[in-house]
N, C-alpha and C positions, 0 to 999 in steps of 0.2 A: 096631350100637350106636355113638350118638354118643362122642367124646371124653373131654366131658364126662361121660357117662352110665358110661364105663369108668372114670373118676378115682372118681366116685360111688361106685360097685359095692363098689370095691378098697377104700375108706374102712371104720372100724369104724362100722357104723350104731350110730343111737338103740334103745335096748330100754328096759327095765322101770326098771333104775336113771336113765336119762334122765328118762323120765315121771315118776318120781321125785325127782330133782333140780328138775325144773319148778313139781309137786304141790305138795309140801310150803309152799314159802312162799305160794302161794296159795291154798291152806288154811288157813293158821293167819291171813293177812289177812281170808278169808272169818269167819273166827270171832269175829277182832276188829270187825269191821263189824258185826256183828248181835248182843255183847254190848254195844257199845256203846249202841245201844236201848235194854237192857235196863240200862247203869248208869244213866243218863238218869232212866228211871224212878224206882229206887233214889234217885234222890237228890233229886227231888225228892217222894217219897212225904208226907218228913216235914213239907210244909209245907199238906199237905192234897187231899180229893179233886178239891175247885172248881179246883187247880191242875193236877193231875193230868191231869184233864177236860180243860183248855186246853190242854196242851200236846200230846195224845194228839190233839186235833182240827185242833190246826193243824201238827203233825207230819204228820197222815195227806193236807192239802193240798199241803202242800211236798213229801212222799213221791212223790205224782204226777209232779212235775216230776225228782226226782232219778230215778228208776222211769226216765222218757225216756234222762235222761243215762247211765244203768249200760244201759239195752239196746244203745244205738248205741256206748258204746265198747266194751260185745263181740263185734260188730262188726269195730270198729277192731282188735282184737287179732287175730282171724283175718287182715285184710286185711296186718297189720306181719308176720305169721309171711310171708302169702305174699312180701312183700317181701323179708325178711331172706333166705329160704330164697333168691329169685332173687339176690340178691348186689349189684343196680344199685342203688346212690346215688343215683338220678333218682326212682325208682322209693319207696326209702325215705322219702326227703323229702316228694314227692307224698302217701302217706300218713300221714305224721306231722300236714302242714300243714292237709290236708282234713280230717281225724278233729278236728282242735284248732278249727277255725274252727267245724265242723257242731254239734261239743257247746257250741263257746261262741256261738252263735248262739241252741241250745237255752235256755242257762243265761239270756241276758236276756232273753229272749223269756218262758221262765218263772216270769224276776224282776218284768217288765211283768203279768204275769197276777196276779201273788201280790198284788202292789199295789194292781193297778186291782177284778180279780173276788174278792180273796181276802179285803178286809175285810167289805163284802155278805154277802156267803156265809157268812163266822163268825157275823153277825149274826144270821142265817137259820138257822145249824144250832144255836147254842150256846142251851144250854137255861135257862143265864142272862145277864142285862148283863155279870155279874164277869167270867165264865167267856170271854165275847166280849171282853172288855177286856183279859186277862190273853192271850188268840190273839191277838191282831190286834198286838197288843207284838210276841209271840214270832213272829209270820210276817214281821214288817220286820226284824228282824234275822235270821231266817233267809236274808233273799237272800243275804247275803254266804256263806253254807254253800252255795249254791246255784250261784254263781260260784266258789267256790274247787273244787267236786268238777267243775263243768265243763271246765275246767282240770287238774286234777289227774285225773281218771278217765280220760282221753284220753290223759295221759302215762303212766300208770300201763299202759294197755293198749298201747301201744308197749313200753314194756320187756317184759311181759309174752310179746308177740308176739316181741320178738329175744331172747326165753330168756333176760332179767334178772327174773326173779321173784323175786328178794330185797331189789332196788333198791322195789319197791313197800313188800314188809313193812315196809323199815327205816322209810319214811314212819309208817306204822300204831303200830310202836317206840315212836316221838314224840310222835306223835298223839295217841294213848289215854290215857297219863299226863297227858297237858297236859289235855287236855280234862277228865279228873277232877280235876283237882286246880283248875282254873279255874273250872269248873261249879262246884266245891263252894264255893269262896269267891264267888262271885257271888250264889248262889243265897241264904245264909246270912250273907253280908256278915263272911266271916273275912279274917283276917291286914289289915285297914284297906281289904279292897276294899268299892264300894256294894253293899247288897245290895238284890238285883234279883228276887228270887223268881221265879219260873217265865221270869220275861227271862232270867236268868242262865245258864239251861241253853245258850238258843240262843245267848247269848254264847261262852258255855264252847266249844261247839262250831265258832264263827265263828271264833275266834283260834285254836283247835286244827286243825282244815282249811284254814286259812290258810296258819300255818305247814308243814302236811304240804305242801301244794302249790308254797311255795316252796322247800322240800327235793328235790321231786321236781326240781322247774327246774332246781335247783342239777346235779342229777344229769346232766339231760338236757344241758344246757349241757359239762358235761365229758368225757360219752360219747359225744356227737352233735353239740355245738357245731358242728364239719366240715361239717354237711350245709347251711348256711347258707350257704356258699360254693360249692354244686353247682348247676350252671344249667339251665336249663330241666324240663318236667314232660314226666311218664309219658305223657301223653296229649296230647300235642302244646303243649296249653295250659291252664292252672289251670282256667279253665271246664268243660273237657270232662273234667277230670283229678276235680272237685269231681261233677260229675254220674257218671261213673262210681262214684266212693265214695260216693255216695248209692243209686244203683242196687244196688251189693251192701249194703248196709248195712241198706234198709230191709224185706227180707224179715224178718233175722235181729230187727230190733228190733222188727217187729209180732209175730214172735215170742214173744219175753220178755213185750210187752205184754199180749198176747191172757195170756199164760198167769196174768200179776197179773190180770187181771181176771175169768176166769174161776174164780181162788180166790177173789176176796173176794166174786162173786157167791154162791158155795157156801157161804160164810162166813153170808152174808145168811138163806138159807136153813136154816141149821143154825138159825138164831136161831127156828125154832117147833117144834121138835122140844122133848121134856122138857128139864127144868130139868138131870138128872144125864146127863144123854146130851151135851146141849150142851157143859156143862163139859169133861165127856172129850175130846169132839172141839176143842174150845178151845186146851185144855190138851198135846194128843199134836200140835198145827201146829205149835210152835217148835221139840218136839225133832225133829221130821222137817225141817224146814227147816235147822237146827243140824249136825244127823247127817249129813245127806245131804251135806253140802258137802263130807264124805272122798272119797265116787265121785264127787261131781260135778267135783270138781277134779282129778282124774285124767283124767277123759272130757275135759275142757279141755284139760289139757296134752298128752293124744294128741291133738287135733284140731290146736294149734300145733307140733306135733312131723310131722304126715300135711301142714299146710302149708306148713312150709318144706321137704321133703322133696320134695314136689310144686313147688314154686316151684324145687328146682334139679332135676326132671325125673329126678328119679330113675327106676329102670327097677321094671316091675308083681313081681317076686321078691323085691325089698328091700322094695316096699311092706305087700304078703304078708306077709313074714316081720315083719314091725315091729308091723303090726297081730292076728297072732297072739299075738304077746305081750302087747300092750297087752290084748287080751280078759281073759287070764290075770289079769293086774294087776288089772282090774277085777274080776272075778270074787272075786278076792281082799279086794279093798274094801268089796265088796257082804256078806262074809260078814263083815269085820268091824264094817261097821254094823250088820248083826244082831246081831252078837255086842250091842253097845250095847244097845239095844232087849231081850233079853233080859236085861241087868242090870237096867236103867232098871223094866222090870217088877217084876223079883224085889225091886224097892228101891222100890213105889210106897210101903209105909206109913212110909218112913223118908224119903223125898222129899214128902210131902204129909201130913202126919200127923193133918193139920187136915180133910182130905178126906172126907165122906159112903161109908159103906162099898160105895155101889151104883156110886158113880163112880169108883172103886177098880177095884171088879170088870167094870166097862164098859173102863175102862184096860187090865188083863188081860187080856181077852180079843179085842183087839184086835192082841195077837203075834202069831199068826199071819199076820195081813193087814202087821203090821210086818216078819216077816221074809222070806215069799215074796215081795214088790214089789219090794226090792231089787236082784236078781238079774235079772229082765225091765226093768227102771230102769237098770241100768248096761249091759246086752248094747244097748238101745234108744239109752243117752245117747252109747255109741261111735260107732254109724252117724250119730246127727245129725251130731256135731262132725267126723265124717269127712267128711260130704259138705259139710257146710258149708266145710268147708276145702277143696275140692273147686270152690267156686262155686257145689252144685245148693243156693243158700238157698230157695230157691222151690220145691223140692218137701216139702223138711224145714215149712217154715211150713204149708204144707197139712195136713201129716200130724197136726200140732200144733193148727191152729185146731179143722179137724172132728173131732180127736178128743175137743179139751175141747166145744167148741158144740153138734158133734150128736151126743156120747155123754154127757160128765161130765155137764156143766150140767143138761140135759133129764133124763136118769136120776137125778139128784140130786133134783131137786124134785119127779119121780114117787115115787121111793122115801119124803120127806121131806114131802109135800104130801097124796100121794093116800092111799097103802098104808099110812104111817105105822108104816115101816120100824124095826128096832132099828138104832142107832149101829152097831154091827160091820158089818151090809150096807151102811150109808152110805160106811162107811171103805173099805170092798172098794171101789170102785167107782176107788181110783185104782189099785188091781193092774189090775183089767179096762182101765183106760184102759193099761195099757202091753201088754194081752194084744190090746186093739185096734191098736195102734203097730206091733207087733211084725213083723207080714207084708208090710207097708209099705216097713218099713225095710229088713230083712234081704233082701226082694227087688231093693230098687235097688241093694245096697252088693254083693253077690254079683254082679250083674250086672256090675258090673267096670266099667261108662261112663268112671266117674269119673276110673281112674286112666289110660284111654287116651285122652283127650280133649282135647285143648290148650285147657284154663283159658283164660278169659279175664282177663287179668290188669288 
């Protein structure tokens, strides 16, 4: 055993309260991110559906492009852990600089698109002039939301990677307030601001992601400023340095992608199924999206916890023992999002009251497929972010594409198309997608590669 591998051993490793320290503020950022949507809406309901309509259509265009920018800087947050965990200065910079160039290469590349393809295409989809008039407003000011998360979601996944996940939340802190409070004078034209109706929103959010991003600078400037004065790159030279962070980056973010697009194809499909079936399954996508982000951000923070641990060579005992607990933890997780989901049931008539009684009871009946996924969902999401952290992105995306393309997808529109399935078998089918995952994964992560392989860094 190396030196260093003895200094390592003797150290108090990361466990459960680690994962935990990591989680927690990346959880509660995940939460605010995707109420945020939802205050959005809220605030602009009151000015009607046509608005509504607008900005749900040119939301869902600019989503595309921010969808790019959140896969490649998770990503970037693996590739910072590996760094951090190596300890080289060269090394960190190298990916700081590449992750921040790739996403803000992404960002006007998808401002150019929003601009040139994205008023056409409102024209095209929106099913009136108003509704195209009141988009195409809210998608030019959206760029600057689209520039500022390029930027900021890059920084955000560096800290994140060197085990500052509070340095993101405190952004979110900010963020969310301003945006409300900006959004709602915009939108309504309070306190002597113009009011901008359904502009206002994207406003509200353009000066609220702004400032989060200059927050985060502010951060990175005071924590990392140093690395600006560190010379030369990991990879001999920024070109080779930029194509290598491209090469691990772009399994991980076809990844994410594949996986958005094979929800909202299923989404598509849901839409000929009965009118009270639809709802349900509508209705049960947020809070699984919502909920889920307990395990998921756990199975993230072991995956940056397995890569800097790997990045300082740790020996396979400590790995072992790190990731037995982190199971534990998730397991743990997994049952408290059950827990959720059995409330959430037991509280459908006091959470929807307004609800048809069959789509009520289509909701109910759906706990069971809500609380067994959970558990093959988190045992499944450790091994990703393991090997991911590991460098095997390329066999994790595999496992991912064919299991959504040539199981969800195809068995969704047979069940939904052909047999004209009840909603509860439709919903099964993402327990089965992790009962398909499962042998895959648990095979390569047992097999041990990972941790005796000298990473390519």
């Amino acid at each position: 055993m190396s030196a260093h591998q003895t200094e390592t051993s003797g150290k108090a490793q990361p466990g459960a309260r680690e994962i935990f320290a990591l989680a927690w503020p990346m959880t509660i950022k995940a939460l605010f991110l995707y109420a945020t949507v939802v205050i959005d809406g809220l605030l602009v309901a009151p000015i009607g559906e046509s608005a509504l309509a607008a900005m749900g259509l040119a939301a869902a265009l600019g989503g595309i492009v921010l969808g790019m920018i959140f896969a490649f800087s998770h990503a970037m947050q693996i590739r910072s852990a590996q760094a951090f965990g190596n300890g080289d200065p060269v090394f960190l910079k190298s990916v700081l600089v590449s992750g921040m160039v790739i996403s803000t290469i992404i960002g006007i590349a998808g401002v150019v698109l929003i601009n040139i393809v994205g008023a056409p295409l409102v024209d095209w989809l929106a099913p009136t002039p108003e509704i195209a008039a009141h988009a195409r407003i809210y998608l030019a000011i959206f760029s600057a939301v689209v520039l500022a998360e390029a930027i900021g979601q890059s920084i955000a996944s560096f800290f994140n990677g060197c085990g500052m996940t509070k340095l993101p939340l405190y952004g979110y802190l900010v963020s969310v307030p301003v945006n409300v409070v900006a959004s709602m004078g915009l939108i309504h034209g309070l306190w002597g601001l113009p009011q901008m109706g359904v502009a206002g929103a994207a406003m509200g959010s353009a000066i609220a992601l702004t400032i989060q991003m200059l927050l985060w600078l502010f951060f990175l400037f005071r924590r990392h400023g140093k690395l600006r004065l560190v010379e030369g790159w990991h990879n001999g030279s920024f070109g080779a340095t930029l194509r290598r962070h491209v090469q691990f980056s772009l399994p991980i973010a076809a990844t994410f992608i594949s996986s958005t697009m094979a929800t909202h194809v299923c989404s598509l499909i849901y839409a000929n199924m009965a009118v009270n079936a639809f709802a349900a399954l509508t209705l049960i996508a947020p809070w699984n999206m919502l909920t889920g982000q307990i395990a998921m951000q756990w199975t993230q923070a072991t995956g940056i916890l397995v890569a800097q641990l790997l990045g300082k060579r740790t020996p396979e005992p400590v790995l072992d023992a790190f990731l037995s607990r982190a199971w534990k933890g998730a397991f743990v997780t997994a049952a408290i999002v059950a827990g959720v989901f059995l409330a959430m049931c037991l509280s459908l008539g006091w959470l929807y009251p307004d609800l048809e009684t069959e789509t009520k009871a289509i909701l109910f009946g759906f706990l069971p497929i809500l609380i067994a996924v959970q558990f093959p969902r988190a045992t499944n999401a450790i091994c990703g972010n393991t090997l991911r952290a590991a460098g095997d992105t390329i066999y994790v995306m595999h496992i991912f594409v064919w299991s959504q393309w040539a199981f969800r997808v195809p068995a969704t529109a047979l069940l939904v198309l052909y047999f004209d399935a009840p909603a509860f078998w439709v919903l099964s089918l993402i327990f089965w997608e992790e009962i398909v995952k499962l042998p895959s994964f648990h095979r390569r992560l047992w097999r041990g590669d990972w941790k005796r392989k000298n990473i390519v860094l």
